[in-house]
VEXRODREN-119019 format. One line per field, with one value per residue (C-alpha): residue in three letters; x, y, z. Coordinates in steps of 0.5 Angstrom, whole numbers. Example, Ala and Ser with C-alpha at 12.3 -4.5 7.8 and 13.67 -1.06 7.14 Angstrom:
BEGIN
code = [ALA / SER] $
xx = [25 / 27] $
yy = [-9 / -2] $
zz = [16 / 14] $
//
This chain:
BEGIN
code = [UNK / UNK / UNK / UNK / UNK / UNK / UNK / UNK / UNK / UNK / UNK / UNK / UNK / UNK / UNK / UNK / UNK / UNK / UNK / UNK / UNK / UNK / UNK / UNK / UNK / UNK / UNK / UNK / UNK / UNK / UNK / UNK / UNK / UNK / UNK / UNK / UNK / UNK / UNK / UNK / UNK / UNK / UNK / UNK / UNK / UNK / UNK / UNK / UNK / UNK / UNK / UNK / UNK / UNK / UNK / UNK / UNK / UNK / UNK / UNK / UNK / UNK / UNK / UNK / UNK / UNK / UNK / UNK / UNK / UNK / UNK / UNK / UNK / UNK / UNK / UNK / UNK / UNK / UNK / UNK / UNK / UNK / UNK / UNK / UNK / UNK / UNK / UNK / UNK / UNK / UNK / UNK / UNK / UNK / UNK / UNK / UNK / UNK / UNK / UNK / UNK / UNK / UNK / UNK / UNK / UNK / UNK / UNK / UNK / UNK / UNK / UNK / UNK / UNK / UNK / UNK / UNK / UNK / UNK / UNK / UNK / UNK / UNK / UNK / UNK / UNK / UNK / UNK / UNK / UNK / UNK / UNK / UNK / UNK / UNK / UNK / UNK / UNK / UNK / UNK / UNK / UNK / UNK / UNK / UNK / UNK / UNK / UNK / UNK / UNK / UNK / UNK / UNK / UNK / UNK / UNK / UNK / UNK / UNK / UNK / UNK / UNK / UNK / UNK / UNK / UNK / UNK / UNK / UNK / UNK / UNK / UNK / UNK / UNK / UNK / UNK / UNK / UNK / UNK / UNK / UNK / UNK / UNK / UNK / UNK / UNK / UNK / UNK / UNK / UNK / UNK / UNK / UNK / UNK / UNK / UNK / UNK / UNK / UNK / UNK / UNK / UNK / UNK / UNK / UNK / UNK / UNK / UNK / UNK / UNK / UNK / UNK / UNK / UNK / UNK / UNK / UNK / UNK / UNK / UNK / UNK / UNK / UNK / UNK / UNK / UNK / UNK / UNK / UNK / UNK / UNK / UNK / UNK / UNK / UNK / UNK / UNK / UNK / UNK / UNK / UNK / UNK / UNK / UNK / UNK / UNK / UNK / UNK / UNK / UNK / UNK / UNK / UNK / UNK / UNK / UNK / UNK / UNK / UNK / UNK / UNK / UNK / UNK / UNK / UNK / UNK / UNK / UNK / UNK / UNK / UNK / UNK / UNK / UNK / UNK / UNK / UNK / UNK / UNK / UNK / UNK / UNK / UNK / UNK / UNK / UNK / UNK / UNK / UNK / UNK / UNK / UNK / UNK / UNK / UNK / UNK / UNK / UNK / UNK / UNK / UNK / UNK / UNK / UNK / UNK / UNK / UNK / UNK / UNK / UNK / UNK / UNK / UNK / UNK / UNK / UNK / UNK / UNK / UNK / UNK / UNK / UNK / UNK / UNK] $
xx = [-58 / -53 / -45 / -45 / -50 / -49 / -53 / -48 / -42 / -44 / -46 / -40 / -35 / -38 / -37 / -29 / -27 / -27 / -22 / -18 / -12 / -13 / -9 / -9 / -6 / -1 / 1 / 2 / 7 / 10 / 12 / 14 / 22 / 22 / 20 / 18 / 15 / 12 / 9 / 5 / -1 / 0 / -1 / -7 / -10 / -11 / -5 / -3 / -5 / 1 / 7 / 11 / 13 / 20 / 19 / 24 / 23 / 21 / 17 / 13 / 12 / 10 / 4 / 3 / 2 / -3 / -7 / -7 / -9 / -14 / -18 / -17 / -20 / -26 / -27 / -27 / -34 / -37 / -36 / -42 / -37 / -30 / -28 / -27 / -24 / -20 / -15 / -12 / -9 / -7 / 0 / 2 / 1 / 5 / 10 / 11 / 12 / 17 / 21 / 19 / 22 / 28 / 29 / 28 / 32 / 38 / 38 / 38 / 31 / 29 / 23 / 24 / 22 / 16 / 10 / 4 / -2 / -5 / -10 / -6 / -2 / 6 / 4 / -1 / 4 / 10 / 6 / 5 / 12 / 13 / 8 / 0 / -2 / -9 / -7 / -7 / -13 / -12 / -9 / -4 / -1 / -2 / 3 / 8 / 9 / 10 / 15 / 19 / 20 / 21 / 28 / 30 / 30 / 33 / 37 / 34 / 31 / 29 / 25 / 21 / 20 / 17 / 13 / 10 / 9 / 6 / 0 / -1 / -4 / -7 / -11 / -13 / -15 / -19 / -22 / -25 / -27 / -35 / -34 / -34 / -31 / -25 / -23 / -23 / -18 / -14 / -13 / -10 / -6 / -3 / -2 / 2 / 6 / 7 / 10 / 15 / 17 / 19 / 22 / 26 / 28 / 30 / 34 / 38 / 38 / 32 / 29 / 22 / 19 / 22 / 17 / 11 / 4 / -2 / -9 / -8 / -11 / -4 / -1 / 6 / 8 / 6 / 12 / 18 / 16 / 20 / 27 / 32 / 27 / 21 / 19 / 17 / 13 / 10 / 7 / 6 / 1 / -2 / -5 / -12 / -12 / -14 / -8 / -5 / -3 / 0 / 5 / 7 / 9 / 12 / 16 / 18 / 20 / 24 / 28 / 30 / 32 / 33 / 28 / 21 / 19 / 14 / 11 / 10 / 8 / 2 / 1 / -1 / -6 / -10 / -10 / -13 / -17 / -21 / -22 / -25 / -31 / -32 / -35 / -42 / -44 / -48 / -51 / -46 / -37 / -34 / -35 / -32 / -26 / -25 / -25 / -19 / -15 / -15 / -13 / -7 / -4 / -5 / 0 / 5 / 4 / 6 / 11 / 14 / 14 / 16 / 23 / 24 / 23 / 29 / 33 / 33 / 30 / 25 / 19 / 15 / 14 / 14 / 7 / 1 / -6 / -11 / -18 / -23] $
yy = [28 / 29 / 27 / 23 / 19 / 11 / 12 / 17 / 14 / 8 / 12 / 16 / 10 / 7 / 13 / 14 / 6 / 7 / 12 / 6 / 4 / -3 / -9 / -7 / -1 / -3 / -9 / -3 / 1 / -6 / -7 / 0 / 1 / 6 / 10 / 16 / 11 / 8 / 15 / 16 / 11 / 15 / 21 / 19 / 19 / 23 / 23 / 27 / 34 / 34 / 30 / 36 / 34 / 31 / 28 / 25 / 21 / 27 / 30 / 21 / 22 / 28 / 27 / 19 / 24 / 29 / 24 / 21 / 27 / 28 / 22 / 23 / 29 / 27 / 21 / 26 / 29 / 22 / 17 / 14 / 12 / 17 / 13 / 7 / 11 / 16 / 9 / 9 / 15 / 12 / 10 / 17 / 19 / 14 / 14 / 22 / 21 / 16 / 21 / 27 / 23 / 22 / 30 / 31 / 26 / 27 / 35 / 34 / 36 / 30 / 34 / 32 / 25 / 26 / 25 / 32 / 25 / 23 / 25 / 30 / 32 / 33 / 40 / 38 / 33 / 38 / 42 / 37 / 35 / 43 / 42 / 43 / 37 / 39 / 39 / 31 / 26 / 23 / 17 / 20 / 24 / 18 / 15 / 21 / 21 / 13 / 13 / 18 / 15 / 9 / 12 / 15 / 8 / 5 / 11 / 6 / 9 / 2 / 0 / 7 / 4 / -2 / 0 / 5 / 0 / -5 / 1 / 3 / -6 / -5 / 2 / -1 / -7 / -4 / 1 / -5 / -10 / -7 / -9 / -16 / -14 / -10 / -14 / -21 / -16 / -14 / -20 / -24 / -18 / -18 / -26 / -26 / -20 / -24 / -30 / -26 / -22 / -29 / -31 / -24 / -24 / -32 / -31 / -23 / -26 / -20 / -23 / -23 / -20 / -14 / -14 / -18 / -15 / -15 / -17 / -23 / -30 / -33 / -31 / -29 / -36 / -39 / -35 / -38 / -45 / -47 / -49 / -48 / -49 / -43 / -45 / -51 / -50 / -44 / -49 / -54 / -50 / -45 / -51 / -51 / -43 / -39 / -36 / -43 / -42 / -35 / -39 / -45 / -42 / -36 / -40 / -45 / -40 / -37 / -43 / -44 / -36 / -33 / -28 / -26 / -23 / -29 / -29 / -21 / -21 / -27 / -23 / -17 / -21 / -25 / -19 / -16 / -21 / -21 / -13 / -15 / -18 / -10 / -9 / -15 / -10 / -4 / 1 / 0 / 2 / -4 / -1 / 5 / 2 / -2 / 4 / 7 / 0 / 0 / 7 / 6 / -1 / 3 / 9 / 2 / -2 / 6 / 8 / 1 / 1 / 7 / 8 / 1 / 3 / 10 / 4 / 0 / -6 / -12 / -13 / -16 / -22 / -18 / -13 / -15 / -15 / -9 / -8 / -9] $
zz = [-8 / -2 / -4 / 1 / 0 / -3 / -9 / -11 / -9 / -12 / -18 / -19 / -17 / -23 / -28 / -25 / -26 / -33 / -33 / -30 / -35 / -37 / -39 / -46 / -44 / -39 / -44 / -49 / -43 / -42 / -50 / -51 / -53 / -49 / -44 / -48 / -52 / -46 / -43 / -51 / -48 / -41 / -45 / -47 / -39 / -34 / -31 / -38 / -35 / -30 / -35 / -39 / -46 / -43 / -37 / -32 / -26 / -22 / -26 / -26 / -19 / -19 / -24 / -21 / -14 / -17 / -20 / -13 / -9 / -14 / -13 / -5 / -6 / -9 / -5 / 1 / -2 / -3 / 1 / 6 / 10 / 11 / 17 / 12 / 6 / 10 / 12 / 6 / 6 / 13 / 10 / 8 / 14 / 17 / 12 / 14 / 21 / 20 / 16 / 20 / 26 / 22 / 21 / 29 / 31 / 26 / 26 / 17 / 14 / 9 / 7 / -1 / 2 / 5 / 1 / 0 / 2 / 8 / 11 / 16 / 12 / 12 / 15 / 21 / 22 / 23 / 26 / 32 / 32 / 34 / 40 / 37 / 38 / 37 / 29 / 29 / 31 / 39 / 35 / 32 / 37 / 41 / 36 / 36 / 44 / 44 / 38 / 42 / 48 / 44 / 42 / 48 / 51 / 45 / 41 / 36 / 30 / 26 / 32 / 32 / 24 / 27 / 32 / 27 / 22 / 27 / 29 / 23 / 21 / 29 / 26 / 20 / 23 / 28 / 23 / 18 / 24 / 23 / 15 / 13 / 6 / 8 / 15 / 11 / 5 / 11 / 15 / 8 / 7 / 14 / 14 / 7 / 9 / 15 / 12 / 7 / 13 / 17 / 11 / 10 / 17 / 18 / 12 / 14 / 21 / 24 / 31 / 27 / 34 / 32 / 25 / 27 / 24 / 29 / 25 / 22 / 22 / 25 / 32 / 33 / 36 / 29 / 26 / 30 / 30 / 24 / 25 / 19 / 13 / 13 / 6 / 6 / 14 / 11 / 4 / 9 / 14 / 9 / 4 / 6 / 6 / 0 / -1 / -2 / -9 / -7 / -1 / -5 / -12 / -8 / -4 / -9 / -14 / -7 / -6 / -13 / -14 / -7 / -8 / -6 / -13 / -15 / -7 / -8 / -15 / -13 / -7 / -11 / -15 / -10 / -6 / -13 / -14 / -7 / -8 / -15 / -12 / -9 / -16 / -14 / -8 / -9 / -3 / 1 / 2 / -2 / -8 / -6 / -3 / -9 / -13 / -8 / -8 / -16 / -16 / -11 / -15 / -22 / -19 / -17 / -23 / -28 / -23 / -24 / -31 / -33 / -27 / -30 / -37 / -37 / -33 / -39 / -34 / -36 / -31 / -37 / -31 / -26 / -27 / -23 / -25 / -26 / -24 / -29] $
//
């Protein structure tokens, strides 16, 4: 059988989800004391192979970045649909870029902040930056050209960050138009972050232009309707959506406290929610992006847990579910 077929991903997919962390022991990392106590349960994965005896927090992302790599890596090989599954290592490339733009502009080489993912690759990327355009896909060299000029027109790198950040949603959004499952995921995700960035730029002062994502349901009108109080006008127009419960806890908990944690935390969990049902389909992507999806919140949820445990920080409220 081809690895490349939907029975086999499908089959593998099945075998690989129950290597995944589950609550038990995301609780147990959680209650830890410490976080050597924490990384006794991570031993105890596969994310054990990359871990020396005394770890410290390089030696965490390190191990969380290789777990990753791998999972990519094999995904790669079985996915019926690598158009789909290779757009959530997009992120990777886009962050890179921004980072390689940095050290251009700057003349400082910030290579300890670039991320050893993607598709491309931090080394295809530099090697664009360095003139090979054939090193990268059409897209991205696209992005490369127009981040440029964006620059030499404003001397302002955070709006090279923006447009970036707004082509990576225009790709991905276009990338899960044909799949009813991903788009639907997508366009949530896009109408949430949109609302906590509203939210983010009324409060700091941003024009909320500068941040707007394409690919969600609202257009860039529905942002900057509000007047003084973005929180209520967001509970109030959000009601009849599934992501009410979201908004309206998320905000609340924002008026009272001046933080989005609640909104980001409950976002997470609705948006894992939603990917859950992947699990329902069978010849198809949805399986296989779920897969990927749980993967890339299980490395958040461990980095957040064992930073937070060797800084001596609670963030027993603050962790999101997992997929299972």
């Amino acid at each position: 059988m081809s690895e490349s077929s939907y029975p086999y991903a499908f089959g593998r997919v099945r075998a690989m989800e129950t290597g995944l962390i589950d609550s038990a022991q995301i609780k147990r990392m959680v209650d830890a004391r410490t976080a050597q106590d924490a990384l006794k349960t991570l031993t105890e994965t596969s994310y054990g192979s990359y871990l020396p005896e005394k770890p410290d927090i390089p030696d965490i992302e390190k191990a969380l970045l290789e777990e990753l790599r791998k999972t990519y890596e094999i995904v790669r090989k079985i996915s019926p649909q690598s158009e789909i599954t290779d757009l959530f290592e997009l992120k990777y490339d886009i962050h890179n870029l921004k980072i390689l733009l940095k050290s251009e502009i700057t003349g400082t080489a910030f290579d300890d902040l670039l991320i050893p993912l993607g598709k491309e690759g931090p080394e295809n990327l530099k090697a664009a930056l360095e003139g090979d355009f054939k090193a990268i896909p059409p897209d991205i060299a696209q992005l490369v050209v127009a981040a440029r000029r964006i620059y030499e027109e404003t001397k302002d790198f955070q709006k090279v960050q923006f447009f970036l950040d707004r082509e990576h949603a225009r790709l991905m959004h276009r990338g899960f138009l044909k799949i009813p499952f991903m788009n639907q995921f997508h366009t949530m995700k896009i109408d949430l972050e949109n609302i906590r960035n509203a939210v983010r730029t009324h409060r700091v002062g941003i024009p909320f232009e500068d941040v707007f994502l394409p690919g969600g349901s609202y257009d860039l009108r529905f942002f900057t309707d509000f007047k003084d109080q973005p929180a209520e006008y967001f509970m109030e127009k959000t009601r009849n959506r599934d992501f009410a419960g979201v908004v309206s806890e998320g905000l609340a908990r924002y008026q009272e406290t001046g933080s989005l944690s609640q909104f980001e935390k409950n976002t997470d969990d609705f948006l894992m929610n939603h990917m859950k049902k992947a699990k329902f389909y069978s010849l198809s992507i949805e399986p296989v992006a779920g897969y990927l999806f749980a993967k890339e919140r299980e490395v958040c949820i461990l980095r957040q847990i064992l930073i937070a445990k060797m800084k001596n920080i609670d963030v027993t409220e603050r962790i999101s579910d997992v997929y299972e």
